[in-house]
SEROLO-251614 format. One record per residue (C-alpha): residue number from 1; residue in one letter; x, y, z. Coordinates in steps of 0.25 Angstrom, whole numbers, always signed. Layout:
REM SEROLO-251614
{site NUM, A, {X, Y, Z}};
...
REM end
This chain:
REM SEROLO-251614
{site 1, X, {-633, +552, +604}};
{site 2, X, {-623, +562, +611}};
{site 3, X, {-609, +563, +609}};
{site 4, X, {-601, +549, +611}};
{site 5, X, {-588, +553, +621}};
{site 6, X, {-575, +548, +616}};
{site 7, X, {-565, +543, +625}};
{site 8, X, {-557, +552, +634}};
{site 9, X, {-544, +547, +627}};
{site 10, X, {-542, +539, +616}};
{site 11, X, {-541, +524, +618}};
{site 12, X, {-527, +523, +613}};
{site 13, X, {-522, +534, +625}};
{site 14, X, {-533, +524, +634}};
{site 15, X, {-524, +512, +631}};
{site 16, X, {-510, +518, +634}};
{site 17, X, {-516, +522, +648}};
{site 18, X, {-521, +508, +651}};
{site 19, X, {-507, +503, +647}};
{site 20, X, {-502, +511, +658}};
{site 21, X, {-512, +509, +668}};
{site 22, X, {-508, +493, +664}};
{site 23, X, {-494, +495, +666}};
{site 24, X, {-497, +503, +680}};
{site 25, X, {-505, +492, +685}};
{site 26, X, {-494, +483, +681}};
{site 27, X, {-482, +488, +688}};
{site 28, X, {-478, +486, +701}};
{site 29, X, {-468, +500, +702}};
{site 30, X, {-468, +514, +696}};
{site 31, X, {-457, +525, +693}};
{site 32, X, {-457, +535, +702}};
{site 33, X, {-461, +542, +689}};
{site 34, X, {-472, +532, +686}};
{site 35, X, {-479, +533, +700}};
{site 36, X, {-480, +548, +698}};
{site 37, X, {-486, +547, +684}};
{site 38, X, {-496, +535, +689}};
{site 39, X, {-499, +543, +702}};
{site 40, X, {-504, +556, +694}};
{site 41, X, {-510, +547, +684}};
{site 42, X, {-518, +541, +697}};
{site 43, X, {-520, +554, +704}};
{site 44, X, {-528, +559, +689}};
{site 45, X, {-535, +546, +688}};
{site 46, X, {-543, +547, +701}};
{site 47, X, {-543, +562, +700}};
{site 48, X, {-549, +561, +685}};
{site 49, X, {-557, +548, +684}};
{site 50, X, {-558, +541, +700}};
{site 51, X, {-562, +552, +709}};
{site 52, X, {-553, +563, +713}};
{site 53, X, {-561, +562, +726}};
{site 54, X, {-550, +548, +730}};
{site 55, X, {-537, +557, +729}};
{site 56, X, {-541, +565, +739}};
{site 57, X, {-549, +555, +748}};
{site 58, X, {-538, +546, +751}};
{site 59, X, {-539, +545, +766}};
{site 60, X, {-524, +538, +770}};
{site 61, X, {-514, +544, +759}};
{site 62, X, {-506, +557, +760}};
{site 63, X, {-509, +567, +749}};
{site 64, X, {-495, +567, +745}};
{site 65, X, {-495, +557, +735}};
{site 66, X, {-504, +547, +730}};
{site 67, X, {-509, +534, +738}};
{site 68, X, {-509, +525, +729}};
{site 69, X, {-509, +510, +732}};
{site 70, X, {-500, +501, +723}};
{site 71, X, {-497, +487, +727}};
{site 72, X, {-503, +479, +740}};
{site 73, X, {-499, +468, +747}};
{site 74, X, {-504, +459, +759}};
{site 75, X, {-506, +469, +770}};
{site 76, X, {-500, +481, +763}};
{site 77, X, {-500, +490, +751}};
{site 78, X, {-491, +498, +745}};
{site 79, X, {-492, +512, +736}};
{site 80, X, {-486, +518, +723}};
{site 81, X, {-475, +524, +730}};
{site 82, X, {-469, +509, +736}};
{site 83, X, {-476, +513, +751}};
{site 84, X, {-481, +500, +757}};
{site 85, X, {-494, +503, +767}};
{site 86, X, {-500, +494, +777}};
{site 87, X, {-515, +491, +772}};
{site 88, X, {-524, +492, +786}};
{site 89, X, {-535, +498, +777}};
{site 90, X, {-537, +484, +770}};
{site 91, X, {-545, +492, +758}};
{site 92, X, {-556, +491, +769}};
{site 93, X, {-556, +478, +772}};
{site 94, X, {-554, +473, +758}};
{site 95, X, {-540, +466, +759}};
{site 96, X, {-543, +457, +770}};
{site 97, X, {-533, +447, +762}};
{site 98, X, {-522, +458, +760}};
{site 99, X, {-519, +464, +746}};
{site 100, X, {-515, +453, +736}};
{site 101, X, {-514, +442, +743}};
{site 102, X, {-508, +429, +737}};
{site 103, X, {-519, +420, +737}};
{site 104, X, {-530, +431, +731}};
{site 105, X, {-521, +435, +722}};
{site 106, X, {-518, +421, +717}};
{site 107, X, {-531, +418, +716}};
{site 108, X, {-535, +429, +709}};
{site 109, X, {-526, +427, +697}};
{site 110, X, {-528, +411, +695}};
{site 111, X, {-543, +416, +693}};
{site 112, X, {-537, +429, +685}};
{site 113, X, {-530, +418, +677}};
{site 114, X, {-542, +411, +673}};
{site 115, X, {-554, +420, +673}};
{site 116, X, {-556, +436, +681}};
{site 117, X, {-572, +437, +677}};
{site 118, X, {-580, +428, +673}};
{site 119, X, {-593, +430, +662}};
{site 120, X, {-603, +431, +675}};
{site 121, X, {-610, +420, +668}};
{site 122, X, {-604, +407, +670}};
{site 123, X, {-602, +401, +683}};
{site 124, X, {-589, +407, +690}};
{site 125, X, {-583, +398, +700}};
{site 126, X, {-577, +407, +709}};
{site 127, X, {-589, +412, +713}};
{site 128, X, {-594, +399, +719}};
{site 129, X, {-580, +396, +725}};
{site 130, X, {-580, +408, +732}};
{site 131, X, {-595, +410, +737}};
{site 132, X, {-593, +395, +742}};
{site 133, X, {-581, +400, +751}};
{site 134, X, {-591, +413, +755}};
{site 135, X, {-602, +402, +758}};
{site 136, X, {-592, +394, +767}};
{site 137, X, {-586, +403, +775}};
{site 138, X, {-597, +415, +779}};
{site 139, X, {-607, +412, +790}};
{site 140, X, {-620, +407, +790}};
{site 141, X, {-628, +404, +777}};
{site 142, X, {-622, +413, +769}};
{site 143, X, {-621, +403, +757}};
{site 144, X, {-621, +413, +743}};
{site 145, X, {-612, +423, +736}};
{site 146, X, {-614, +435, +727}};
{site 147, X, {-601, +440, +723}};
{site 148, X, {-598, +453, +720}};
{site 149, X, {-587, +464, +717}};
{site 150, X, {-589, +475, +729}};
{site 151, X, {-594, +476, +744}};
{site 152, X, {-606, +485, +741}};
{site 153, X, {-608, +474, +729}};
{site 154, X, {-610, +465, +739}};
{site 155, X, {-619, +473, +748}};
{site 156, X, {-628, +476, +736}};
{site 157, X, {-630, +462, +733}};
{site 158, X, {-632, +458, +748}};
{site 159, X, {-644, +469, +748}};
{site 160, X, {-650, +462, +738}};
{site 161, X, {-650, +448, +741}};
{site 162, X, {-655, +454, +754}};
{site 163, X, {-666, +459, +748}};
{site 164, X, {-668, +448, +738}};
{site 165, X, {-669, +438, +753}};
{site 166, X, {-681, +448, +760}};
{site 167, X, {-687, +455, +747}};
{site 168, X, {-685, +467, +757}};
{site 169, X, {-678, +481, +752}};
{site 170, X, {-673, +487, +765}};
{site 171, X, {-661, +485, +772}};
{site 172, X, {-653, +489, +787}};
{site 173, X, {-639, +492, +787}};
{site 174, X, {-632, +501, +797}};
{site 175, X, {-627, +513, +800}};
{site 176, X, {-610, +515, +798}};
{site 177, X, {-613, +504, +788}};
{site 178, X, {-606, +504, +772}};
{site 179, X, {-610, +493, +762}};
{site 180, X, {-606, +499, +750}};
{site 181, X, {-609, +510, +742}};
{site 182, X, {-618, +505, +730}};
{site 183, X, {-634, +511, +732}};
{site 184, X, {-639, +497, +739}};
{site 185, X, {-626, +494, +749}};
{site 186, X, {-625, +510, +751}};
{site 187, X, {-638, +510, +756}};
{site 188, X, {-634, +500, +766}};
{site 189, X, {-620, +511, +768}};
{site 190, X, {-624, +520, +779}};
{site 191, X, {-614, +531, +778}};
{site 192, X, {-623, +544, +772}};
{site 193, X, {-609, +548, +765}};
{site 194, X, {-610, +536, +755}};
{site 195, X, {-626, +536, +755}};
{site 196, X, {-632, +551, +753}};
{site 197, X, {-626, +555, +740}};
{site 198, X, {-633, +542, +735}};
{site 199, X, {-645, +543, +743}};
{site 200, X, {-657, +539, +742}};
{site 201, X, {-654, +523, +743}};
{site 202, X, {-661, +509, +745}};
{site 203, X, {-671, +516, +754}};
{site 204, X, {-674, +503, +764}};
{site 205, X, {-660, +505, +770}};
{site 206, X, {-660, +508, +786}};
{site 207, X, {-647, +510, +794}};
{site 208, X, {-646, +505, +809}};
{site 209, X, {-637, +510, +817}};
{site 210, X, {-625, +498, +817}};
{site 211, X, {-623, +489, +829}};
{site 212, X, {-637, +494, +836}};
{site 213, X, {-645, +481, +835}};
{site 214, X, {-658, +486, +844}};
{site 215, X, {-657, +498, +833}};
{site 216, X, {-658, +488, +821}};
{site 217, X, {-668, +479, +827}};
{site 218, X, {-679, +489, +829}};
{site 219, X, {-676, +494, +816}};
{site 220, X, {-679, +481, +810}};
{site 221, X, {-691, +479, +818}};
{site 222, X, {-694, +495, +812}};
{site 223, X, {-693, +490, +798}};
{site 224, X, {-701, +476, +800}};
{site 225, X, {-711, +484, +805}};
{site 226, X, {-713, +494, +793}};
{site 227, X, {-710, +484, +782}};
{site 228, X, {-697, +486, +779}};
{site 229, X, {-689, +475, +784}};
{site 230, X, {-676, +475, +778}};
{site 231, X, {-668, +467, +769}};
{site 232, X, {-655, +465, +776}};
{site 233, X, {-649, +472, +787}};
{site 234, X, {-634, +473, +781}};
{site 235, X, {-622, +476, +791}};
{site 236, X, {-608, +477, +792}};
{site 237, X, {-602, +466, +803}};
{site 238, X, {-591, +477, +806}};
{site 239, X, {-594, +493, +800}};
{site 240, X, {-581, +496, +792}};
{site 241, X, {-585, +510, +785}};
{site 242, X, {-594, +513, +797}};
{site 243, X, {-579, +511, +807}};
{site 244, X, {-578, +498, +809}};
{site 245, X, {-589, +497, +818}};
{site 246, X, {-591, +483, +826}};
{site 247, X, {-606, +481, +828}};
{site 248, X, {-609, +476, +844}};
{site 249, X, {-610, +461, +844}};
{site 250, X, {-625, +459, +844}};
{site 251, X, {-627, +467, +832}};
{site 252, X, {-625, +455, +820}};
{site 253, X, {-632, +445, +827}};
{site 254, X, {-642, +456, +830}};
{site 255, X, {-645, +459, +815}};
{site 256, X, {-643, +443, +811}};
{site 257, X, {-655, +442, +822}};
{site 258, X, {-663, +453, +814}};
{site 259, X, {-661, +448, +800}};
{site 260, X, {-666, +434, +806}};
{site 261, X, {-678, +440, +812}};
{site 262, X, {-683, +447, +800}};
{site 263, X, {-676, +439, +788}};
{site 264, X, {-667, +451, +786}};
{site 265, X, {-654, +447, +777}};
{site 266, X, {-642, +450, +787}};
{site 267, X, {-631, +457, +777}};
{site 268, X, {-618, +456, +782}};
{site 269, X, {-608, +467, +775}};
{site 270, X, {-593, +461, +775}};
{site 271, X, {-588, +467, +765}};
{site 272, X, {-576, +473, +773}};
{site 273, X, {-578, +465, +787}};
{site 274, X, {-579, +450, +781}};
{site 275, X, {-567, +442, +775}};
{site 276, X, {-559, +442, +789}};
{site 277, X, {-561, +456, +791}};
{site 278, X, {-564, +457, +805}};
{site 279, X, {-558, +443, +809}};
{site 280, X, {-568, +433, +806}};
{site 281, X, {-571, +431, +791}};
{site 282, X, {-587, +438, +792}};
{site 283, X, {-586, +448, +802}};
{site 284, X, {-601, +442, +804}};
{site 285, X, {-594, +430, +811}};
{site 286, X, {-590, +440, +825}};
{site 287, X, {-606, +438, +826}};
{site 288, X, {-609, +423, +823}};
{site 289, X, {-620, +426, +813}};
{site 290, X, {-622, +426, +796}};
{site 291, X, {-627, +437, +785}};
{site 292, X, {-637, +433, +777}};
{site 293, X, {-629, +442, +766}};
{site 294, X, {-613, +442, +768}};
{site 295, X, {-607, +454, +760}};
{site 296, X, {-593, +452, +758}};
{site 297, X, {-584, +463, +750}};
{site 298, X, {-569, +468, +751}};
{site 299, X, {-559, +456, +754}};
{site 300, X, {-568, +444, +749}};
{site 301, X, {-559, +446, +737}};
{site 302, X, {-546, +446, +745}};
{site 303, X, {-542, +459, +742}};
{site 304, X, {-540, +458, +725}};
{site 305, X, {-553, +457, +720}};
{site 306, X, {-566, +466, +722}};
{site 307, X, {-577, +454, +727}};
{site 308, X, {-587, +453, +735}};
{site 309, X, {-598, +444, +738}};
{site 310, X, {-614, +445, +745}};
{site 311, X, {-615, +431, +753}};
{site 312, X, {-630, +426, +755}};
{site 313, X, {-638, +416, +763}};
{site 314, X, {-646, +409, +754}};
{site 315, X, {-659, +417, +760}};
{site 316, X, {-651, +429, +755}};
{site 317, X, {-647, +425, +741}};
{site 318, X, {-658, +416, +737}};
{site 319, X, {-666, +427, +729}};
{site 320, X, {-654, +425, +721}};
{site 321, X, {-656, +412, +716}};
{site 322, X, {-667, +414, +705}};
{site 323, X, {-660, +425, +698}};
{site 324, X, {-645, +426, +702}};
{site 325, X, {-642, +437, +693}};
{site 326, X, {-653, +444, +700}};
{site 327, X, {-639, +451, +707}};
{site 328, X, {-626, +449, +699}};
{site 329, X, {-614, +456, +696}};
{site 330, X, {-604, +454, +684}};
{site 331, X, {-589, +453, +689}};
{site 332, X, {-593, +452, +707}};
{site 333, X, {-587, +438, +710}};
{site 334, X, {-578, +435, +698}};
{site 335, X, {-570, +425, +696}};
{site 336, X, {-556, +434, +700}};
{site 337, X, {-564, +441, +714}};
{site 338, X, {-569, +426, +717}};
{site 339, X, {-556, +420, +716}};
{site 340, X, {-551, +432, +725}};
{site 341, X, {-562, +430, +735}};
{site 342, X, {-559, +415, +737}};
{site 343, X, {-544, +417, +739}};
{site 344, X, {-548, +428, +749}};
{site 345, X, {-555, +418, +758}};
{site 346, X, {-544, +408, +756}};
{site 347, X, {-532, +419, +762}};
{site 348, X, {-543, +424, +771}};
{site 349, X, {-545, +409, +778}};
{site 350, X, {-532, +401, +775}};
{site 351, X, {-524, +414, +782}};
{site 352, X, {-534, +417, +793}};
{site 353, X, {-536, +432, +789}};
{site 354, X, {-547, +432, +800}};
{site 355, X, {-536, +429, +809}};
{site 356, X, {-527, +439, +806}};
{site 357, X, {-538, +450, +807}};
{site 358, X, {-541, +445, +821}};
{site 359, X, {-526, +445, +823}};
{site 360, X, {-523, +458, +816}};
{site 361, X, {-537, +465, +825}};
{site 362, X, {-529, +462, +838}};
{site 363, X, {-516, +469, +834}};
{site 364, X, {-523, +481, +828}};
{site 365, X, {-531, +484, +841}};
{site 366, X, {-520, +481, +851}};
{site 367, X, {-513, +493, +842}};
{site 368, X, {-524, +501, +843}};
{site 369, X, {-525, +500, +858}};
{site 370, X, {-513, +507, +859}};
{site 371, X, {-516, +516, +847}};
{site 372, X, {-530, +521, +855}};
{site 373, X, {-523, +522, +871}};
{site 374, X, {-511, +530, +861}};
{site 375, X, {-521, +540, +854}};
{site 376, X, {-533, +540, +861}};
{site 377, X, {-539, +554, +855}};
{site 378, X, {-535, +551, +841}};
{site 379, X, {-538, +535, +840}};
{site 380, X, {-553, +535, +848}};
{site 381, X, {-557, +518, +843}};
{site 382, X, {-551, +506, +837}};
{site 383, X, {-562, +496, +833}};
{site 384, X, {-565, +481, +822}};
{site 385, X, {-564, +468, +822}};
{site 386, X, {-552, +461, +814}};
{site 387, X, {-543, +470, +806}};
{site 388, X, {-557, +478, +802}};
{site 389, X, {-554, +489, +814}};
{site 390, X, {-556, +503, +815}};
{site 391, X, {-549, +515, +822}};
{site 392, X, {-557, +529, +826}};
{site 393, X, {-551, +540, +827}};
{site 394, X, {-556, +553, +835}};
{site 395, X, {-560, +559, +821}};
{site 396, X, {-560, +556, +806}};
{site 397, X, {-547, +567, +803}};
{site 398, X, {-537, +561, +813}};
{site 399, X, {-542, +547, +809}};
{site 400, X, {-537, +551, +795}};
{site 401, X, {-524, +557, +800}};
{site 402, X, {-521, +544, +807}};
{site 403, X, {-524, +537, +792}};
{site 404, X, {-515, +547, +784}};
{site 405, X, {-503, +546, +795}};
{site 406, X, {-505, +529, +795}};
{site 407, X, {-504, +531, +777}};
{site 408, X, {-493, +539, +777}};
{site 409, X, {-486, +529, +788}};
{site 410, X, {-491, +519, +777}};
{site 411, X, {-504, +511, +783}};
{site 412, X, {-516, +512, +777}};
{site 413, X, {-530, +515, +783}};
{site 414, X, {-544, +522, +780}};
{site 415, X, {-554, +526, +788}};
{site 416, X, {-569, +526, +784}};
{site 417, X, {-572, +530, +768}};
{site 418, X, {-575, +543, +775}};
{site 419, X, {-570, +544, +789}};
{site 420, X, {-557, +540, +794}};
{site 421, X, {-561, +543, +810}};
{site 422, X, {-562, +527, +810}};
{site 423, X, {-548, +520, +802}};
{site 424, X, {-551, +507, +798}};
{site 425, X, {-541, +495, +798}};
{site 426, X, {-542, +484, +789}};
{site 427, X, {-531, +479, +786}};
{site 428, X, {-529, +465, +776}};
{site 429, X, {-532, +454, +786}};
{site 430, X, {-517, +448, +782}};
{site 431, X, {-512, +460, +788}};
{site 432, X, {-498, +458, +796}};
{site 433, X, {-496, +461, +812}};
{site 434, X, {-484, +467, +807}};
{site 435, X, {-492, +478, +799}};
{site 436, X, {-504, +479, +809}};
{site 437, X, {-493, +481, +819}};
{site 438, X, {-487, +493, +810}};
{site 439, X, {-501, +499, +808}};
{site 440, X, {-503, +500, +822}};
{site 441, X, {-489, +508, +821}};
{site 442, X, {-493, +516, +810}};
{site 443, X, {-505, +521, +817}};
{site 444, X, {-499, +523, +829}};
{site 445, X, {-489, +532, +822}};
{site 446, X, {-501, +539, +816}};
{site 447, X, {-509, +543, +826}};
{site 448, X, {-499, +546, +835}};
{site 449, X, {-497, +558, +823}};
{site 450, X, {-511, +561, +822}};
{site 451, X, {-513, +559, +838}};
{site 452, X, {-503, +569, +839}};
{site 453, X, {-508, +578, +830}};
{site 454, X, {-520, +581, +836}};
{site 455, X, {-520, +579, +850}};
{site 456, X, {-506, +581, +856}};
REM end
């Protein structure tokens, strides 16, 4: 047997430091002595046993201190250092509800009260509540849930069931696509950053070119004729990491068209576009047809708890029934997540947060009107449905620019995970006029910097 490792410290030294870590999460305000102590302590923690690589990957904060999120609330957050920001990133597109909000929270801690997990072997009755809400409100037959904790979780588990439908082991997604980054869902991703270190992947996996229907139906028609008919063909209503790019209108119905044809399961990725997103609760619903597989991530916990959940037809799901820990997972739709998600469609419907997106959508692009007539060679496209919207800049440099000037003036943005030509906005649904109006300021403050930076 080799050598057994002790512990780096000794366990009496590892119960002192969870005292402190205890009494850091518990307060609410630090020393200016205390925040120095608690940023170097987080600085050495990422640097030493996180990855030093996110220090120096922050895309929005200033190098002159460290950016450190502290307390949130509704549309806003504030750091360690008492600055409260403008949250039009959203946590991309997973506060659709805003950060703690009332009825989430509440919900959350009456099921705290009685029971966070359950022992995964009785019957917990949150599920059921809550995948009879899913049931009732998505389109179609969609009619059976799988929860789970993450988006790629969801994705992972809608490949299967897809598979488990058709007995097939191929599939079509599209290029600008991203649906995770475990080995099945990156397979569907298209971005060769993400895929070549872990190459090769499920090797039944084609990429069309998004939006080109004529494209993907002679591809079908390619992979009938050699045998190979896919699975599912999976698809994001709206690209998010691809730039928030809005297929043509033909383009859904197109593939629910093919899927019919060739009893291919339709997947659906929603994971950041569903939950009232784009101004309807499914982006699926601009184009009037339904998934055979929903994949829903991100918001469907209201912004408090990680959930997420794989919706089926019952032509989808049936391979299920004989064995339904054929697919499982321990702690995906606890009883605390479950609660969350309930609550979540509860603000999203009794508050019309669809409605405020619609709203919040036509104030946004009447500002960036006059942002694009203002700085035509910096600002080149403003684009989205609902408050999911993108705006492109001439090049990835001054698009970040534009992102550091905005943080620094205290609103938050991003731009892809490795681009920032195109800057997403996705701010919490329940976001007020009176911040999108100072956004739009904010910007418009910025760029004018940058704008004149470059080009005057």
């Amino acid at each position: 047997m080799g050598e057994i490792k002790m512990p780096r410290k000794n366990f009496d030294e590892v119960l002192k430091y969870t005292e402190y870590a205890m009494r850091t999460t518990a307060q609410k305000e630090m020393t200016a002595k205390e925040k120095e102590f608690f940023i170097n302590e987080t600085r050495h923690n990422f640097n030493n046993h996180i990855n030093p690589g996110f220090l120096e990957y922050r895309k929005s904060a200033g190098d002159d201190e460290m950016a450190m999120e502290w307390m949130a609330n509704g549309d806003t957050f504030t750091d360690l250092h008492g600055k409260e920001y403008i949250d039009c990133l959203g946590g991309f597109g997973s506060f659709n509800c805003g950060h703690r909000h009332p009825i989430i929270v509440k919900n959350v801690m009456n099921q705290l009260e009685k029971q966070p997990l359950s022992s995964a072997e009785l019957i917990d009755a949150n599920r059921g509540l809550l995948a009879r809400i899913i049931a009732d409100v998505t389109p179609g037959d969609l009619q059976y849930t799988f929860f789970t904790s993450s988006g790629t979780e969801a994705m992972e588990s809608g490949l299967k069931m897809a598979t488990l439908a058709t007995g097939r082991h191929y599939y079509v997604a599209f290029k600008g696509d991203f649906h995770g980054k475990t080995m099945g869902a990156l397979s569907m991703t298209s971005k060769a950053h993400y895929r070549e270190p872990f190459l090769p992947l499920l090797q039944g996996t084609r990429h069309a070119p998004f939006g080109d229907l004529e494209y993907l139906k002679k591809l079908i028609d390619i992979m009938e004729y050699v045998g190979e008919l896919p699975a599912a063909i999976i698809y994001e209503p709206i690209q998010g990491e691809g730039g928030v790019i809005v297929p043509p209108d033909d383009f859904i119905p197109g593939i629910r068209e093919i899927c019919i044809k060739y009893d291919i399961m339709m997947v659906a990725d929603e994971i950041q576009v569903g939950m009232g997103r784009t101004g309807y609760l499914f982006a699926t619903d601009y184009s009037d047809v339904a998934p055979d597989i929903l994949c829903l991530g991100k918001s469907i916990s209201g912004s408090v708890i990680p959930l997420s959940a794989c919706v089926c037809t019952e032509r989808a799901f049936r391979g299920m029934f004989p064995d339904p820990l054929l697919h499982s997972t321990t702690t995906g739709g606890n009883p605390i997540a479950t609660a969350a998600g309930i609550a979540a469609f509860n603000v999203i419907l009794s508050e019309d947060l669809c409605g405020k997106a619609q709203k919040g959508e036509k104030i946004f692009k009447e500002g960036m009107g006059v942002l694009l007539k203002k700085y035509p060679k910096l600002f080149v496209d403003f684009r989205g449905r609902g408050l999911m919207l993108a705006m492109e800049f001439c090049d990835g440099d001054k698009g970040y620019e534009v992102v550091h000037e905005a943080f620094n003036r205290r609103l938050l943005l991003s731009g892809s995970l490795i681009n920032a030509r195109t800057i997403r906005i996705e701010p919490p649904l329940n976001i007020t006029e009176a911040h999108i109006k100072e956004a739009i300021e904010i910007l418009n403050v910025s760029m004018g910097i940058v704008y004149n930076r470059h080009f005057n």
